[in-house]
C-alpha positions in Angstrom: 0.0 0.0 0.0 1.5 3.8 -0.6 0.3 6.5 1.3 -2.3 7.9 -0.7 -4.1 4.3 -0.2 -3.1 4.5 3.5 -4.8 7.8 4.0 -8.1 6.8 2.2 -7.9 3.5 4.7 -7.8 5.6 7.4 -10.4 7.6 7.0 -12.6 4.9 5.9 -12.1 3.4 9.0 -12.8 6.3 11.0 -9.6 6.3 12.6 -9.2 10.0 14.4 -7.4 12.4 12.1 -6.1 14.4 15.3 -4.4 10.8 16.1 -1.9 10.6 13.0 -0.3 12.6 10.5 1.2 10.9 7.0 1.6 14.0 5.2 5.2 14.7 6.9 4.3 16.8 9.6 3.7 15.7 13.0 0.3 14.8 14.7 -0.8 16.2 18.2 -0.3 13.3 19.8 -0.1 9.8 18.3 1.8 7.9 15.2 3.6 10.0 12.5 4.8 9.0 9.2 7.3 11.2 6.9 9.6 10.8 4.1 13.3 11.8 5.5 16.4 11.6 3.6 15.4 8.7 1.1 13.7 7.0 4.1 10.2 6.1 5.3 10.5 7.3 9.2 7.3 6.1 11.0 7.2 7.6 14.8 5.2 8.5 17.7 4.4 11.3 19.1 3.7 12.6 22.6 3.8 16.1 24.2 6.7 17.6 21.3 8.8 14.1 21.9 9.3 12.2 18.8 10.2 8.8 19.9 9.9 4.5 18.5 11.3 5.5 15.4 11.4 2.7 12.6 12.9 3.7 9.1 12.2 1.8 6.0 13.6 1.8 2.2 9.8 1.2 0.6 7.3 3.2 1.3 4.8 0.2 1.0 6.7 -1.6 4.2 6.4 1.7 6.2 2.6 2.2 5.1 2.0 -1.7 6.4 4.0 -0.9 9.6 1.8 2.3 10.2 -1.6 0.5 9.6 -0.6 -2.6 11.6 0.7 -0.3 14.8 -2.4 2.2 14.6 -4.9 -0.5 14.2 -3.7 -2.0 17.2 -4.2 0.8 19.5 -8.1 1.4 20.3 -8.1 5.0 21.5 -7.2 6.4 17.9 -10.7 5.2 16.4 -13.2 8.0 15.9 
């Protein structure tokens, strides 16, 4: 899956928008994903602390990664 797909999965699914960010900036609180220096970074985020960094070569590993960690947490569904 690429982010565009990942987005429209996410909001399908009514997970909370105010949860995650995929367009490269960095959500509230909760799970980010951006593109760094020819890497997929996925990251959470909690009160200005990036932290649990995972970086991946193709973004279709890193979109997986996101989905699986998000779906797995129950407070991020609207």
């Amino acid at each position: 899956m690429k982010v565009k797909e990942l987005k429209v999965r996410l909001q399908k699914e009514k997970f909370n928008p105010h949860c995650y960010n995929v367009d490269g900036g960095k959500p509230l609180d909760g799970y980010g994903l951006v593109f760094r220096s020819g890497l997929w970074v996925y990251f959470t985020f909690e009160r200005g602390i990036e932290s649990n960094q995972k970086m991946f070569l193709a973004e279709s590993e890193a979109c997986d990664y996101f989905y699986n960690a998000i779906n797995e947490d129950p407070t991020v569904k609207s």
